[in-house]
C-alpha angles and dihedrals in degrees: 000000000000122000128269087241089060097052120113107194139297141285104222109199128203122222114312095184097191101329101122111147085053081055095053084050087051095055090046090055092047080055095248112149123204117245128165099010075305139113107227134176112196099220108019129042126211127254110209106208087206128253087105084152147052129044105031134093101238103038094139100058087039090055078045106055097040093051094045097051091046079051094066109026099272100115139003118214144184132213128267131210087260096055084047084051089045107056081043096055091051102034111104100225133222120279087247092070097054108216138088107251139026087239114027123231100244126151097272102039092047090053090049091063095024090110093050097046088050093057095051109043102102088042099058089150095054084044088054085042092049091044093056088043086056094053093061091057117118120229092219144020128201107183119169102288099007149072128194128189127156095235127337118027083210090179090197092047093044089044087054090057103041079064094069110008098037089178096047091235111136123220131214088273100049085050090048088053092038087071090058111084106222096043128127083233092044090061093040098053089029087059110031089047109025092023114201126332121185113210118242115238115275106293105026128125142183120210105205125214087239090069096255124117110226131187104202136043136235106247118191126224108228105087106108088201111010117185107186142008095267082069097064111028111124103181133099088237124091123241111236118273114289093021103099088069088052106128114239105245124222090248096052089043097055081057098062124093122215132228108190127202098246097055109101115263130312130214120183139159126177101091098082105235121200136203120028118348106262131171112254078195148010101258102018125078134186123214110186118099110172089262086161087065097058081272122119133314092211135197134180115214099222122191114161104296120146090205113052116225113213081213092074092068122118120190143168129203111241109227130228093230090065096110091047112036122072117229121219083217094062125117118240100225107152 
């Protein structure tokens, strides 16, 4: 493993959901080699934004070479809305709830992790093994220069949590609150890895081109002065037709969060971009590019700079054949 002093900068990688031999194909790209059983650069590591899990054909070996390479130095990460859903779905919770589960196994929220369960199933003891991995994971990271969250950088949310969690790691009683809307962990967890959704009128419904119907909508945090909803939609989904000119009202604004320009750079996952990789800002970027729908598995090269430059995005096409096709890169962990 090099030394902290060689290193150039960091890869910062959007959500890869399953689609881990396109992540091998990434790293290789990046020019990371594999030694050892782990992908290494000589001189860069790899940031992971989170959403290792869920939807994709190869989430096991995609679970297996981030966390390697976060084992031994390789990669930092921080934890997506699916790892959080995950620990809740399978979280026993206390008898006050009254229910079962954190998170209940309803029909939505069973076909969310069904993929992941699937892969897993005739390997309980490395899914034990991944939950409690996934617990270790941090919400946030602020290295010098830089600044990572899987969806929304909230500073008074992420002050809140450094009081009590300074390394922005969650334990098993923060992830029982977080399930309680109205809590000071709900709205932590709710904000740094789902980031703000406004809810549609009555009546109103998104149907989303992942097949699920939504009733709400994901809104950014980067507008200084934003009017109307169009200004702050961040989805690949349209609003219905006449939404966009929707005024803001006081109440929805007080709800955003702001990211100003002259904050150091920002990297997220988690909306589901699609096209080229392009910057919604100056200094955010965001990484995920629907790779689970046959989109781009995308990575910045990041290597100090206060201004990003779209032209320091690497991507590769994931191809349908994924689920089908064996890589030459792929660890043999079984």
């Amino acid at each position: 493993m090099t030394t902290q002093a060689a290193i150039e900068g960091y890869d910062l990688i959007g959500d890869v959901h399953g689609c881990g031999a396109t992540l091998g194909a990434l790293l290789e790209k990046l020019g990371y080699h594999q030694r050892g059983g782990v992908y290494r650069h000589p001189r860069r590591r790899v940031i992971f934004l989170g959403d290792l899990i869920d939807r994709g054909p190869r989430i096991r070996l995609a679970v297996s070479i981030a966390r390697r390479m976060v084992e031994e130095g390789e990669a930092h990460i921080v934890m997506g809305n699916h790892e959080y859903n995950a620990l809740a779905y399978s979280h026993r919770a206390p008898r006050r709830l009254g229910r079962e589960w954190l998170r209940e196994h309803s029909p939505r929220h069973n076909r969310i992790i069904k993929e992941t369960l699937d892969q897993y199933r005739d390997h309980p003891s490395e899914w034990e093994d991944a939950l409690a991995w996934f617990l270790e994971i941090p919400l946030f990271l602020e290295l010098p220069g830089l600044r990572v969250v899987h969806a929304c950088w909230d500073q008074s949310l992420i002050d809140s949590l450094r009081q009590t969690h300074p390394n922005g790691r969650i334990d098993e009683p923060f992830l029982e609150e977080s399930v309680t809307p109205g809590t000071r962990a709900f709205r932590i967890l709710d904000r740094l890895t789902r980031g703000t959704h406004l809810p549609l009128p009555e009546g109103v419904e998104i149907h989303s081109g992942d097949g699920f119907t939504r009733r709400s909508f994901r809104a950014h945090f980067w507008a200084r002065e934003p009017r109307t909803w169009g200004d702050v939609i961040f989805q690949p989904d349209n609003l219905p037709e006449g939404l966009e000119d929707r005024v803001l009202t006081e109440e929805e604004r007080a709800r955003l969060s702001h990211y100003s320009l002259e904050e150091r750079p920002l990297f997220i996952g988690h909306y589901w971009c699609e096209g080229i990789p392009a910057l919604p800002t100056g200094n955010i970027a965001c990484l995920d590019y629907s790779a689970v729908k046959f989109g781009r598995l995308v990575a910045y090269r990041w290597s100090g700079e206060s201004r990003l430059d779209a032209n320091h995005f690497v991507w590769v096409r994931v191809p349908q054949e994924e689920a089908a096709r064996p890589r030459p890169w792929e660890i043999d962990f079984d």
